[in-house]
C-alpha positions in Angstrom: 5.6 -9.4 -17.3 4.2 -9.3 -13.8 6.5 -9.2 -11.1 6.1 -10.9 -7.9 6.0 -8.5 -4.8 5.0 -7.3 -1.7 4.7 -4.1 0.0 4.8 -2.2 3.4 3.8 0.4 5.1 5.3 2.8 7.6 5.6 1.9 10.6 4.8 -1.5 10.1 5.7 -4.2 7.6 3.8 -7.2 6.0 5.1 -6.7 2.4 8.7 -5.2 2.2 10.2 -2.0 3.1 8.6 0.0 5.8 6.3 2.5 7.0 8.3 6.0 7.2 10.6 6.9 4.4 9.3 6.4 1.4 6.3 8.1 2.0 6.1 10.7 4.3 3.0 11.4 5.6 3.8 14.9 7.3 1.4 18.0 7.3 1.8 21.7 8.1 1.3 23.1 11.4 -2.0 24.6 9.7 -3.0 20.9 8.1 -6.8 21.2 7.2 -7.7 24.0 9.0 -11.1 25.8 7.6 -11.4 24.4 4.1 -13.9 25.9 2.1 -13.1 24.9 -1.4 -10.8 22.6 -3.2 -7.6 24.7 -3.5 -7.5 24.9 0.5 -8.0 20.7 0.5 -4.4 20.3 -1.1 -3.0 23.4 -0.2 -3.7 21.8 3.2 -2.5 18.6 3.1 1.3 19.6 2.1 4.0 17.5 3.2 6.1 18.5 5.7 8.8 21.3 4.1 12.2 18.8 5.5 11.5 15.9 3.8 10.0 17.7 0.4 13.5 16.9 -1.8 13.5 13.2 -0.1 9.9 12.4 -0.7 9.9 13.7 -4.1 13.5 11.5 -4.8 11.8 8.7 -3.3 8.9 8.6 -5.1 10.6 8.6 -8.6 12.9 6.0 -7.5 9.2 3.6 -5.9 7.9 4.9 -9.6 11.0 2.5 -11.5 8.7 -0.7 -11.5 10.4 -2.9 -13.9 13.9 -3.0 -13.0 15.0 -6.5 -12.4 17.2 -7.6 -9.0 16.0 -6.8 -5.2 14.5 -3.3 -5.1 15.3 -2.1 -1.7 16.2 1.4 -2.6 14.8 3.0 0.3 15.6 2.0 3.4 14.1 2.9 6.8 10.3 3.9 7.0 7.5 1.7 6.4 5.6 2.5 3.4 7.4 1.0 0.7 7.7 -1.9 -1.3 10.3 -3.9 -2.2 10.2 -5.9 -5.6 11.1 -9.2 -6.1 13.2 -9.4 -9.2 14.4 -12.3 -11.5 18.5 -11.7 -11.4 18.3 -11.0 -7.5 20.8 -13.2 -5.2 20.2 -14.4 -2.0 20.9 -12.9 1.6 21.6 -15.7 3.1 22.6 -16.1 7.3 26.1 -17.7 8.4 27.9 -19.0 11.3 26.8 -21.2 14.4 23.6 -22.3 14.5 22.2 -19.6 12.0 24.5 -21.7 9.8 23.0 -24.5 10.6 19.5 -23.2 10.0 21.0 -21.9 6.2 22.0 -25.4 5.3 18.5 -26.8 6.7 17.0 -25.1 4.1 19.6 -25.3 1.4 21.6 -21.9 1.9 25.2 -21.3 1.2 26.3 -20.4 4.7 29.2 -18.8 3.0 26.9 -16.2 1.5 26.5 -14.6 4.7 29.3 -12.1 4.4 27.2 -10.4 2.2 25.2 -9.0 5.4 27.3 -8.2 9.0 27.4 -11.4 11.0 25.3 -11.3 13.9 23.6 -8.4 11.9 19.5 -8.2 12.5 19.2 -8.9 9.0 21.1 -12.5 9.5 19.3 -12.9 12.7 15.8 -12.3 10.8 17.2 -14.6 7.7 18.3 -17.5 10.2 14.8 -17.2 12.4 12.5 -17.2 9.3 14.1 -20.0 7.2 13.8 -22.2 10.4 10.6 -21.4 10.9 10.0 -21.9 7.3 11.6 -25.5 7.5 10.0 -26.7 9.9 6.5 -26.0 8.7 7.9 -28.1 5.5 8.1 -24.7 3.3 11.1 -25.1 0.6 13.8 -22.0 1.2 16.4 -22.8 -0.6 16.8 -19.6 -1.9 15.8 -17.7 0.9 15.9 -13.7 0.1 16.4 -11.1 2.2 14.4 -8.1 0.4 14.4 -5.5 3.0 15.8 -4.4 6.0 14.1 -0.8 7.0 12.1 -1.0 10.2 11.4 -4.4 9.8 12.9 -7.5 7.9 11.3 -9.1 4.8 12.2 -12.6 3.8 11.1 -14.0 0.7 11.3 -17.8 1.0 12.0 -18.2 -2.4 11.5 -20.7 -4.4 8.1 -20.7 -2.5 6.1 -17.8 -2.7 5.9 -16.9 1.0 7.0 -13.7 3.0 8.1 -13.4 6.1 7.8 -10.1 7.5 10.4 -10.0 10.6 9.7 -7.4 13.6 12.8 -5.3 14.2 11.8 -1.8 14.9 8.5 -1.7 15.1 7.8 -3.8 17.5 8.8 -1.2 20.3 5.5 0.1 19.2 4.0 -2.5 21.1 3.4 -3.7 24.5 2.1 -7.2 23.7 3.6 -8.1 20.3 2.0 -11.0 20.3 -1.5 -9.9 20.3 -0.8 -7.1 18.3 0.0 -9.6 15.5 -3.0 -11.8 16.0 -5.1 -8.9 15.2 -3.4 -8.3 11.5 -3.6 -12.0 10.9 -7.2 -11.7 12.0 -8.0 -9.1 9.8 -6.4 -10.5 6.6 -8.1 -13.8 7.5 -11.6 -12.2 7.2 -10.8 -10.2 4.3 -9.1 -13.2 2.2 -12.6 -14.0 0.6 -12.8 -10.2 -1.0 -9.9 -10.9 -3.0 -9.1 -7.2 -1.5 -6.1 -7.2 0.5 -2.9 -9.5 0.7 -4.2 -13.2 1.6 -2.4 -15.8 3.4 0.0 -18.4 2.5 -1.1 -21.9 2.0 2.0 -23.0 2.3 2.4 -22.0 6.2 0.4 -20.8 8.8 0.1 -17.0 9.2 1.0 -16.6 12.7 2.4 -15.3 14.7 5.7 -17.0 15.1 8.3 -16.0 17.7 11.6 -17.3 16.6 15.3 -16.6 18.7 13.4 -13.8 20.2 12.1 -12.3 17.3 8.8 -12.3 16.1 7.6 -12.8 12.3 4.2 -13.0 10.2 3.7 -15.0 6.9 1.9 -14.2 3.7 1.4 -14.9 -0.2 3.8 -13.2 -2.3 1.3 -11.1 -4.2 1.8 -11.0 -8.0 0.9 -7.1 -9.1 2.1 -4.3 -11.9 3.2 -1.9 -9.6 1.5 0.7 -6.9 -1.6 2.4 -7.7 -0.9 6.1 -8.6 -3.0 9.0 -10.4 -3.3 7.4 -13.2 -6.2 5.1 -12.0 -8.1 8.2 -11.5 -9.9 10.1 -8.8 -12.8 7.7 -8.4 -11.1 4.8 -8.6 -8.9 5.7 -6.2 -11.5 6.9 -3.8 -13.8 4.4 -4.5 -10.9 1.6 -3.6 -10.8 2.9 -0.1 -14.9 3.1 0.7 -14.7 -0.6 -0.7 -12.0 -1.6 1.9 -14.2 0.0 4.8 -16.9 -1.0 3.5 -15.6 -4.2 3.4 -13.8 -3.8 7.4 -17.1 -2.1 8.8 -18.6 -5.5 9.8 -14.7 -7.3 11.2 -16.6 -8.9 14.3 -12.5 -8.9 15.9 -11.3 -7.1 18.4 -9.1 -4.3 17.8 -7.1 -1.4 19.3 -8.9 1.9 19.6 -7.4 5.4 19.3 -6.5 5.4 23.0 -4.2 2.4 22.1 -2.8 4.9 19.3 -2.5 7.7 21.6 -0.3 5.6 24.2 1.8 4.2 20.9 2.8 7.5 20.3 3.4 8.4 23.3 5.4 5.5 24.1 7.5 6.3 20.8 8.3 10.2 22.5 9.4 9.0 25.4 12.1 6.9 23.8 12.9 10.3 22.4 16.6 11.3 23.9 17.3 14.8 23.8 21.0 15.0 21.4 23.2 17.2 19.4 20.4 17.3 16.6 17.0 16.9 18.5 17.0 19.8 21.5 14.7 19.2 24.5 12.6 21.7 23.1 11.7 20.4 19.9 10.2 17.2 21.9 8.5 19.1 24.3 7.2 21.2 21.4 6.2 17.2 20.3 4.3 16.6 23.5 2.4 19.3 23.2 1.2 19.0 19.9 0.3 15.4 20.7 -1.6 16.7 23.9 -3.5 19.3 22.0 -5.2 16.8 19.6 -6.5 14.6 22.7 -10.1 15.4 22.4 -10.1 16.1 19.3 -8.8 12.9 17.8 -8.1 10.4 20.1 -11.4 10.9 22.0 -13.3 11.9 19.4 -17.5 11.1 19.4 -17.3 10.4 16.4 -18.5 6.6 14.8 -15.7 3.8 15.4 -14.9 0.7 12.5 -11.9 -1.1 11.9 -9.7 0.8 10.0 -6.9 -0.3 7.8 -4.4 2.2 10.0 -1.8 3.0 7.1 -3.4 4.2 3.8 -1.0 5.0 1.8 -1.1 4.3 -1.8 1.8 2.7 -1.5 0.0 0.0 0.0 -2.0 -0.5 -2.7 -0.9 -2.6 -5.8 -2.4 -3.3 -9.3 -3.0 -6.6 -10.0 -2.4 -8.2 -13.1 -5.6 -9.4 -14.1 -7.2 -5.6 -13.2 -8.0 -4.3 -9.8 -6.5 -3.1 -6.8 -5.6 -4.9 -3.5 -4.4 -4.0 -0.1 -1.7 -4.6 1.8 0.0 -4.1 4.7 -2.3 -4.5 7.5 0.0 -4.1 10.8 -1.5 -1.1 11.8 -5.2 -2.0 12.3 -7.0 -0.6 14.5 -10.9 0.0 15.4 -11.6 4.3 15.0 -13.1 6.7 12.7 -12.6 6.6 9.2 -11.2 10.3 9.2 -8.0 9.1 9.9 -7.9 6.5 6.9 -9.1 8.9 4.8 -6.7 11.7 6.1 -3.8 9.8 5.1 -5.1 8.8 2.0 -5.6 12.4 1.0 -2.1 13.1 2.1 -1.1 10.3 0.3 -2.2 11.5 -3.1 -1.0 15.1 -2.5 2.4 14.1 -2.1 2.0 11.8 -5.4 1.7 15.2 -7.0 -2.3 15.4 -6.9 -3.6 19.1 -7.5 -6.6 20.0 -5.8 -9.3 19.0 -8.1 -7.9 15.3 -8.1 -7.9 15.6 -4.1 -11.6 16.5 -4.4 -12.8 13.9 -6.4 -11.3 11.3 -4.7 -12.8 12.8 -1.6 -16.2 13.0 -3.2 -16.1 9.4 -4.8 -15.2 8.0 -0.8 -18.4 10.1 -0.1 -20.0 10.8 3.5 -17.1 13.5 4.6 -16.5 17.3 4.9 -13.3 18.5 4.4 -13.1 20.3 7.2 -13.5 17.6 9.5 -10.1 15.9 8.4 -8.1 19.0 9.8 -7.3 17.1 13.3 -6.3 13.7 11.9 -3.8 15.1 9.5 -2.5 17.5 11.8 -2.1 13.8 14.3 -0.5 12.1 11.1 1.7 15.3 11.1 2.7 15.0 14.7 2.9 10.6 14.8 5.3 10.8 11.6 7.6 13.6 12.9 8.3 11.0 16.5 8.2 7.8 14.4 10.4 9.6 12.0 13.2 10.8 14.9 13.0 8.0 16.8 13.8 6.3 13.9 17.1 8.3 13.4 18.5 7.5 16.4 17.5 3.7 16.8 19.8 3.7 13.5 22.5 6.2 14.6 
């Protein structure tokens, strides 16, 4: 049976739980250095040595497809998804007015000590339902299905999601406009039949709701994430289609300078503690300055660019085919930084060097050795997002 789901990715959130932990995107210091054959593409795109034991744990756990009930096993990054069980029982919000909003659209108020009160996951609950209720969207069974960086509602019985900034949107300085953008982006790429599409049921947004801010989409019907079994080609072939697809978006979009200040507005948030020395963010800033010219001013060909390629964010659908989603980090660049983290991606789904290669080949139009700076800037982005992360929670 085909479940009904929808994913994320790290950093971000349009399907369910979030762009940094489940997948971790890190590189060595050395990252694509001089490749010259296809043992050097994978031995250079190794996760980060810290997070080896919790990538691989994660991975197995993302791997458990068919296990009814709300999957939100991981909890914290952005690269996940969550899946949308039959036996799973609602999150609902409670108390005051977010009680109000629960019995609006059919909730058990009572149900709310299943999450703190006043909690960001009540908060996200209470703003999406209303939203949802007044835009005539049934929620009587509203679901929370993640809480990581961002909140995921499922409106359930309808098949609608509400993805719920939380911590991402410190990433932004207009969240607003940064939301627009996905929404454009999925809008023009609904016709494909390649990525996530809308809702019928409700307007995609954005929404700002008791100061937070939320996105809608279809719940997307799939059989899991794409992995190594759909082959090399297929694999590689998937992402050429998608930018392929993106190389004519007529929108506008962030460039890599937009991405360089993101990043650098995430370090500066950095405060130096008992387990993150001065140094080691310093050591951060540099790293970050180093790949200026390199990456972020790069003269190289600029598209619009997916932003978070993980193959996490891309599902099987039932009927055959692959589709897209999570969309919240879009931006206009080159495709070396897509295809960087794609390549990452697959390494860290166990891909040996030959697969890495082929996939490479079947994107087509790339040497390997020009990949070395975007993976090392993937490297240096997840090791901030990833610490910041750690203490917003702590």
């Amino acid at each position: 049976m085909a479940e009904l789901v929808i994913g994320e990715g790290r950093r971000s959130a349009l399907g369910v739980v979030d762009h940094g932990d489940l997948e971790q995107w890190a590189v060595g210091k050395g990252a694509l250095g001089d490749l010259g054959d296809e043992g050097d593409v994978a031995r250079h795109l190794r996760r980060h040595p810290a997070t080896d034991v919790a990538d691989d744990d994660r991975v197995a756990e993302a791997e458990a497809e068919n296990v009814g009930g709300v999957d939100a096993r991981v909890e914290a990054g952005d690269d996940e998804q969550a899946q949308v069980g039959e036996d799973h029982g609602a999150l609902v919000a409670g108390g005051g007015s977010e009680g109000a909003v629960a019995r609006q659209c059919g909730l058990d108020a009572h149900n709310g000590s299943m999450m703190e009160a006043g909690s960001v996951e009540q908060r996200a609950l209470a703003a999406a339902s209303a939203v949802a209720a007044e835009h005539g969207v049934p929620c009587g069974q509203a679901t929370v299905i993640n809480a990581g960086s961002n909140v995921l509602v499922h409106l359930a019985p309808s098949p609608v999601i509400a993805r719920v900034m939380s911590g991402t949107v410190v990433l932004h300085a207009d969240p607003e406009r940064w939301l627009r953008r996905e929404v454009a982006v999925l809008d023009y790429l609904a016709p494909s039949g390649i990525a996530v599409a809308p809702s019928p049921l409700i307007g995609s947004g954005p929404y700002r709701r008791d100061g937070m801010w939320m996105t809608f989409c279809e719940l997307v019907e799939h059989r899991g994430q794409a992995g190594l079994g759909d082959g090399a080609e297929v694999l590689g072939n998937a992402l050429r289609e998608l930018h392929d697809r993106l190389s004519a978006f007529p929108g506008e979009l962030p460039g890599f300078a937009d991405l360089h200040a993101r990043i650098e507005r995430l370090l500066a948030l950095l405060r130096p503690s008992a387990e993150l020395g001065a140094e080691r963010i310093e050591s951060l800033a540099a790293r970050l300055l180093s790949l200026s010219e390199s990456v972020f001013a790069a003269a190289l060909p600029a598209q619009a660019l997916h932003g978070d390629t993980s193959l996490f964010n891309l599902l099987r659908r039932p009927s055959g085919g692959l589709v897209w989603n999570d969309f919240e980090d879009v931006l206009r660049g080159p495709v070396h930084w897509d295809v960087a983290g794609f390549l990452i991606s697959l390494e860290l789904r166990g891909a040996d060097p030959g697969f890495v290669a082929r996939a490479l080949d079947a994107y087509g139009g790339i040497d390997q050795c020009e990949l070395a700076p975007f993976a090392a800037a993937h490297d240096v982005y997840d090791e901030i997002w990833q610490l910041y992360d750690a203490q917003r929670r702590s």
